[in-house]
MDTraj code that builds the backbone (N, CA, C; nanometers):
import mdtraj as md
import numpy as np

residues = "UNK UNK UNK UNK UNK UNK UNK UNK UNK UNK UNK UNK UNK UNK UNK UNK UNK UNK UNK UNK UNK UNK UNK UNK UNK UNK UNK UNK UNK UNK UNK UNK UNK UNK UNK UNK UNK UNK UNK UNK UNK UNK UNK UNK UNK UNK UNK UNK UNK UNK UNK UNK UNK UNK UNK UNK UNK UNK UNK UNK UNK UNK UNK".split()
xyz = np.array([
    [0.7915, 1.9916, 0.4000],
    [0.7705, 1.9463, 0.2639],
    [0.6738, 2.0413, 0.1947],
    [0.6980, 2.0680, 0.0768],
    [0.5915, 2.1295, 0.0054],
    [0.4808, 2.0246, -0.0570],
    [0.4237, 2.1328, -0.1423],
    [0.3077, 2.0614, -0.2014],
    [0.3712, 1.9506, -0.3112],
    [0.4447, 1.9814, -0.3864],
    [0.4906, 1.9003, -0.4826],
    [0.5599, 1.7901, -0.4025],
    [0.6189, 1.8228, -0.3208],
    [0.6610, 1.6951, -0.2877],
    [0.5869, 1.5655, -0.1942],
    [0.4784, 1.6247, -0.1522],
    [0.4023, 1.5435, -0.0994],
    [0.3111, 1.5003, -0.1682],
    [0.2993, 1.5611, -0.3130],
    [0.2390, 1.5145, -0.4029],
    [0.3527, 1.3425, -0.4853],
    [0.4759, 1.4040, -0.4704],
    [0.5704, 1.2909, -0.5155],
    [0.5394, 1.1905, -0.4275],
    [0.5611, 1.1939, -0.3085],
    [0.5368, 1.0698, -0.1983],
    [0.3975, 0.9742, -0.2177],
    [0.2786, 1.0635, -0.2411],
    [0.1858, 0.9952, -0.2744],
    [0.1667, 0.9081, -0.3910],
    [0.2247, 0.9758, -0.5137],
    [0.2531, 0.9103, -0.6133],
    [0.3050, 0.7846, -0.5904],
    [0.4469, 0.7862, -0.5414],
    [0.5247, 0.6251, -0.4975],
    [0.4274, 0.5319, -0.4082],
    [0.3667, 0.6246, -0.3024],
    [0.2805, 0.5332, -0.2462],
    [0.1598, 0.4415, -0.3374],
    [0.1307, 0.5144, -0.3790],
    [0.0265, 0.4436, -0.5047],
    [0.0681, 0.2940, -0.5640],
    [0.1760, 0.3395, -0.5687],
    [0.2871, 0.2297, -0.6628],
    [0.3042, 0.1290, -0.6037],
    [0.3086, 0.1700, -0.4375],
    [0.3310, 0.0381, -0.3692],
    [0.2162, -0.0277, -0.3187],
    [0.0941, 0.0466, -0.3129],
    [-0.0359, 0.0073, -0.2779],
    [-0.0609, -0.0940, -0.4244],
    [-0.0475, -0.0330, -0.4945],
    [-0.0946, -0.1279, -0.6300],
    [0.0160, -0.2868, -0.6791],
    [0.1139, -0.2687, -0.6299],
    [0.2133, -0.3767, -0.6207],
    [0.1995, -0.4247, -0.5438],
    [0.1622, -0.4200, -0.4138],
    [0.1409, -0.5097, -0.3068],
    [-0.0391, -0.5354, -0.2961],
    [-0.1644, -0.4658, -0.4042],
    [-0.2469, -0.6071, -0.4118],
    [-0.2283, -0.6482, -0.5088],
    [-0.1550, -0.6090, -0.6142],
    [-0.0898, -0.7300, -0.7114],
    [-0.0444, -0.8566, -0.6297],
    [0.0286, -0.8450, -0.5578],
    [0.0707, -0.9686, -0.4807],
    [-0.0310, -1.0378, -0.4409],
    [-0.1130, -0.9736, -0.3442],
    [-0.1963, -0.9984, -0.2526],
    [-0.2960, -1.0831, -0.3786],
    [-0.3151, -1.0118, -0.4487],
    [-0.4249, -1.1239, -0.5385],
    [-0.3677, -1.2456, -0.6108],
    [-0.2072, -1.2423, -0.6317],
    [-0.1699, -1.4119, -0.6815],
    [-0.1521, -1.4774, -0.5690],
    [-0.1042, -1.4006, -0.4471],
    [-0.1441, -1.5336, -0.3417],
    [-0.2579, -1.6007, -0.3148],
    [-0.3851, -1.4664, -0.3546],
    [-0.5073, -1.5484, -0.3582],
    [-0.5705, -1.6656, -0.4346],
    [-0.4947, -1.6025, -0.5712],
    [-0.5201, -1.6913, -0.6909],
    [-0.4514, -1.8332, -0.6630],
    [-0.3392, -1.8335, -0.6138],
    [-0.2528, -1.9678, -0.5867],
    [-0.3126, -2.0157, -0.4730],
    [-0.3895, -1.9887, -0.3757],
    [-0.4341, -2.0341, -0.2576],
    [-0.2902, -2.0221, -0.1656],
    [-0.1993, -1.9479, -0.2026],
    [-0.0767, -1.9375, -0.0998],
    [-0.1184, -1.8547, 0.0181],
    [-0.3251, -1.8074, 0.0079],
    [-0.3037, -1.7095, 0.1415],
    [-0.3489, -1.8110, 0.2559],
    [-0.3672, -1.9063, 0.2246],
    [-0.4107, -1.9915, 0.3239],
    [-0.2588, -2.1334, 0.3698],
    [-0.2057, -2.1230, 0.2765],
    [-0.0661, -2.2387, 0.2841],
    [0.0555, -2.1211, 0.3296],
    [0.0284, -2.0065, 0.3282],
    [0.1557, -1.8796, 0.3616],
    [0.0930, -1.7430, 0.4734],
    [-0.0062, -1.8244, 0.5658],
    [-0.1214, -1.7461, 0.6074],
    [-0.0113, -1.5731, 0.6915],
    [0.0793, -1.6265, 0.7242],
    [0.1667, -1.5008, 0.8024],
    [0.2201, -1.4313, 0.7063],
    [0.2598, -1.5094, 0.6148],
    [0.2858, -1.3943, 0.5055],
    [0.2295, -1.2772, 0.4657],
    [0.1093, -1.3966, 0.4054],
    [-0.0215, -1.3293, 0.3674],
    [-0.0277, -1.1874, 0.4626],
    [-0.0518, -1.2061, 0.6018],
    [-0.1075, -1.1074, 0.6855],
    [-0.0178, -0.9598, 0.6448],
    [0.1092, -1.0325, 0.6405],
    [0.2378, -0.9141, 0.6320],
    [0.1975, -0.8091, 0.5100],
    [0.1553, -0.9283, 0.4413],
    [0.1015, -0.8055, 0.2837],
    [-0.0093, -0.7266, 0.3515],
    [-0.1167, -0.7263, 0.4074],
    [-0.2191, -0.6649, 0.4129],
    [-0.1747, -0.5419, 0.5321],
    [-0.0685, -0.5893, 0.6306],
    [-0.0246, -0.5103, 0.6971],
    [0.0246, -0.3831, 0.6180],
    [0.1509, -0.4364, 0.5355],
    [0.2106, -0.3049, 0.4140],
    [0.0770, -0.2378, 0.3697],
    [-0.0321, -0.3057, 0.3191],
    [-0.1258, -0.2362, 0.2437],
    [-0.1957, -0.1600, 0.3507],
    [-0.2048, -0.1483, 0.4483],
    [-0.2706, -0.0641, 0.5599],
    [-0.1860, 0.0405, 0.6002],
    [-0.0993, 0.0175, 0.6304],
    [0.0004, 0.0981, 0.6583],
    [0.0358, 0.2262, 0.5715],
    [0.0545, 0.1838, 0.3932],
    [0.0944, 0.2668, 0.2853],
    [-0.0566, 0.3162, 0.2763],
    [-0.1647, 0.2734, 0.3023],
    [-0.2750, 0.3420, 0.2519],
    [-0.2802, 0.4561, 0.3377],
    [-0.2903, 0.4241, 0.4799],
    [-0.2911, 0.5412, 0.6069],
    [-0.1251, 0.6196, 0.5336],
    [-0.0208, 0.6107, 0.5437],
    [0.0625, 0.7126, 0.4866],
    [-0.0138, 0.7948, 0.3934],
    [-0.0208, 0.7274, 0.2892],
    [-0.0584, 0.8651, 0.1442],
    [-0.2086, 0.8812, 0.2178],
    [-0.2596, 0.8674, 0.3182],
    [-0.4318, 0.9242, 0.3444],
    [-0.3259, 1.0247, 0.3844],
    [-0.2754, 1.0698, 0.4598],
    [-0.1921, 1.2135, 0.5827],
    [-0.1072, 1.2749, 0.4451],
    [-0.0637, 1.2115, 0.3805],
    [0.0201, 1.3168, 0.2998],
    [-0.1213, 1.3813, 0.1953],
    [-0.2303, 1.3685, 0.1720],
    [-0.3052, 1.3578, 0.0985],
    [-0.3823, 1.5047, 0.1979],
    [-0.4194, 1.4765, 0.3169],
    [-0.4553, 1.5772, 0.3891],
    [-0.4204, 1.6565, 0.4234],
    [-0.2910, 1.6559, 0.4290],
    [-0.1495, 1.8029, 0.4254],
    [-0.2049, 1.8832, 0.2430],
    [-0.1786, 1.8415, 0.1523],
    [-0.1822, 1.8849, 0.0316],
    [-0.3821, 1.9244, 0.0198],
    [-0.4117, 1.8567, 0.0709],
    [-0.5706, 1.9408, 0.0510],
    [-0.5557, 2.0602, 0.1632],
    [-0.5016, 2.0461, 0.2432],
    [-0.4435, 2.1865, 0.3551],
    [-0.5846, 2.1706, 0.5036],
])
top = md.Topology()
chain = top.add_chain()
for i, resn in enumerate(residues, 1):
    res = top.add_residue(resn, chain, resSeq=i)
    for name in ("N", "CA", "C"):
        top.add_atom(name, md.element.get_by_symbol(name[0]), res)
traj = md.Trajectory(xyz[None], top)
């Protein structure tokens, strides 16, 4: 991959980091993280996961 494109990947990642604590905060707001507690976890899983992705594509492009 080049630079631009690992610059694209990070971009989308962003997108999904920020959509999934969008989520993560109306489940909070609804108290669904405690009535949907596995759910819940699943979101924070995605959000760990996409954060560690764009950290490595992020460290390729700083070189």
């Amino acid at each position: 991959m080049n630079v631009d494109e690992h610059q694209r990947v990070i971009d989308e990642l962003q997108t999904v980091v920020a959509d999934t604590q969008a989520t993560l905060t109306r489940f909070e707001d609804s108290v669904m993280d405690k009535e949907m507690f596995a759910d819940y976890e699943k979101l924070l899983t995605i959000l760990d996961d996409t954060v560690k992705q764009q950290r490595e594509h992020t460290r390729v492009v700083l070189g």
